[in-house]
N, C-alpha and C positions, 0 to 999 in steps of 0.2 A: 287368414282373412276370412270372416263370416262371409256365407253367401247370401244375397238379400233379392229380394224381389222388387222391382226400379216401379214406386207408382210416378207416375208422368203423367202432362198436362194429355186429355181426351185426345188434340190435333196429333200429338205424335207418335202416342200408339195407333191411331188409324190410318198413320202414314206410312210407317214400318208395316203393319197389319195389309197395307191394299198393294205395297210394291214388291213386300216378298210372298205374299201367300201368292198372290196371280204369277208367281214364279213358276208354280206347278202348272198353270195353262191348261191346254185341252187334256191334260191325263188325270185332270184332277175332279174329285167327286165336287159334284154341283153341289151338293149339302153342305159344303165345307164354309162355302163364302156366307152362308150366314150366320154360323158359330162364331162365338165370342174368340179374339185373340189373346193368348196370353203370352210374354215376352218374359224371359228371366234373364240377368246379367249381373256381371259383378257392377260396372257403373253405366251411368245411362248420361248422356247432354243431349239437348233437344234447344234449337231455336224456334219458336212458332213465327216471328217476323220471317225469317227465312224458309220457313217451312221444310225444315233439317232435323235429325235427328241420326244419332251416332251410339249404337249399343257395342259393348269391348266386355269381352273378358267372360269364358263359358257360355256365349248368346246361345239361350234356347228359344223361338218362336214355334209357338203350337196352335194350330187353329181347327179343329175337328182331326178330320185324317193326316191332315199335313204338319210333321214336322223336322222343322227347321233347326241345324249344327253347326256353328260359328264361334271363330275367335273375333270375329268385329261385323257387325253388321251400319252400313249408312243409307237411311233413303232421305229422300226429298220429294219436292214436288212443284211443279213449276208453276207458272200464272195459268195456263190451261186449266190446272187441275191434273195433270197427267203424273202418274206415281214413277220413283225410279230406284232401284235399288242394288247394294254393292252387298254381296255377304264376303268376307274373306276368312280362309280358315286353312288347316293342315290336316285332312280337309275339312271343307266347307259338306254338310250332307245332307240329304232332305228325303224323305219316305213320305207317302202319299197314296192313298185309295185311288183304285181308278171308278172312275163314274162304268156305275153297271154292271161291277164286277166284283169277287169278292177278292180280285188282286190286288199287291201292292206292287207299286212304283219305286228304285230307291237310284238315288243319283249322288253322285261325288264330283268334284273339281276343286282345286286350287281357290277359286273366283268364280263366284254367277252372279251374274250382272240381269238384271230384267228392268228394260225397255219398255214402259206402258203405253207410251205412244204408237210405236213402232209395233208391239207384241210382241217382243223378241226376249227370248230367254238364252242368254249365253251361257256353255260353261268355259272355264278356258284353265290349262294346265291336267294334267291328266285327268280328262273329264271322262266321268263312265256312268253308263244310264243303263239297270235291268230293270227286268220284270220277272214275279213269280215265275215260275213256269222255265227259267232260262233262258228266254231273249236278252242279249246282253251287247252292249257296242262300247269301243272304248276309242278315245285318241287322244291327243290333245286338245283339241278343240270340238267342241259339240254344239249349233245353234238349234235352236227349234222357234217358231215360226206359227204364233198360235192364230191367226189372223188366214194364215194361207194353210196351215195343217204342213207345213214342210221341214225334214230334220235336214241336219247338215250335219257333216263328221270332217274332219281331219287330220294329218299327224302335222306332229312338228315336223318342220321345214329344218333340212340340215342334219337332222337324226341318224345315229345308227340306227342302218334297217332292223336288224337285233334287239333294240331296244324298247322298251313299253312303249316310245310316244313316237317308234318309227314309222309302224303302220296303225290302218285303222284295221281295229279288230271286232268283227259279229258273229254271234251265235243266235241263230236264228231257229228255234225249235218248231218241228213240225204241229200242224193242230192235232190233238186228240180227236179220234170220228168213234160212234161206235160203229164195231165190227159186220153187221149186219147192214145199219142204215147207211151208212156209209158207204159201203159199196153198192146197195140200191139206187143212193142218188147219184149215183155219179157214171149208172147205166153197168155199171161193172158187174158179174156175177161173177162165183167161185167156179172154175172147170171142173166139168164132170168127174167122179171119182175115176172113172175108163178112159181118162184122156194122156194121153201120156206113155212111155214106156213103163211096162210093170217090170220092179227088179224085185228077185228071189233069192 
């Protein structure tokens, strides 16, 4: 099967475009939301009466820094206006610029769900979220909370504690300082070279 590129009615790419790009939330480069989206997939259906649309099969969304890895992507969008959206995948994964920084972002789950009413970016099934640098949290469940700035982690409920989705797992890396200012700021100096026992 050829792979083809889905042109679709304007509404449904900007409805797919506004409920999973805002997926990436506050870690995502402000630059992003005004780049053009592009969506590939083996097939695409879109309702604009219902303001639905459903991409299957290889879903790439890409929108500047942020892109999006899916076996089926669904959004909608309710009478509000408010955008909502399902990626589902084995896994589902997304990489992203962070605003202000020359790091990327890269997250995996089962399912991410983003809430645009709410803010709310789920992941759910072995969700894991790093950053360059080695910051890394895993569990089964991950929310984050772009409205309040708050994550949330958890493991599966019932888990062997031994198992990936027993516990919640971080790696949290220290900041790099330089060696000098560093310890200037922080009122610290190096002790004397005569301080100390001398061994010989």
């Amino acid at each position: 099967m050829s792979r083809r590129r889905n042109r679709v009615l304007p509404g449904a790419i900007a409805l797919a475009a506004a409920a999973l790009a805002c997926a990436g939330g506050a870690l995502a480069e402000r630059a992003d939301r005004d780049r053009p989206v592009n969506i590939e997939s083996d097939r695409m259906s879109a309702d604009d009466a219902r303001r639905t649309a459903v991409f299957e099969g290889r879903v790439v969304l890409s929108q500047g820094s942020l892109v999006i890895r899916a076996d089926r992507i669904e959004v909608r969008q309710d009478a509000e206006g408010f955008q909502y959206g399902i990626a589902i995948g084995s896994p589902v994964s997304f990489r992203q610029k962070r605003e202000g920084s020359s790091e990327f972002v890269e997250g995996e789950a089962e399912r991410i769900e983003y809430d645009g009413k709410s803010e709310l970016v789920q992941f759910f099934n072995r969700a894991r979220l790093r950053r360059e640098g080695g910051d890394d949290v895993s569990g089964n469940y991950i929310s984050y909370n772009s409205r309040t700035e708050e994550f949330s982690v958890r493991a599966a409920k019932g888990a062997a504690p031994d198992s990936r989705d027993g516990r919640v797992r971080a790696v949290i890396m220290p900041k790099k300082k330089d060696a000098g200012a560093g310890a200037a700021q922080d009122g610290m100096r190096p002790a004397p070279a005569s301080a100390g026992p001398r061994l010989q």
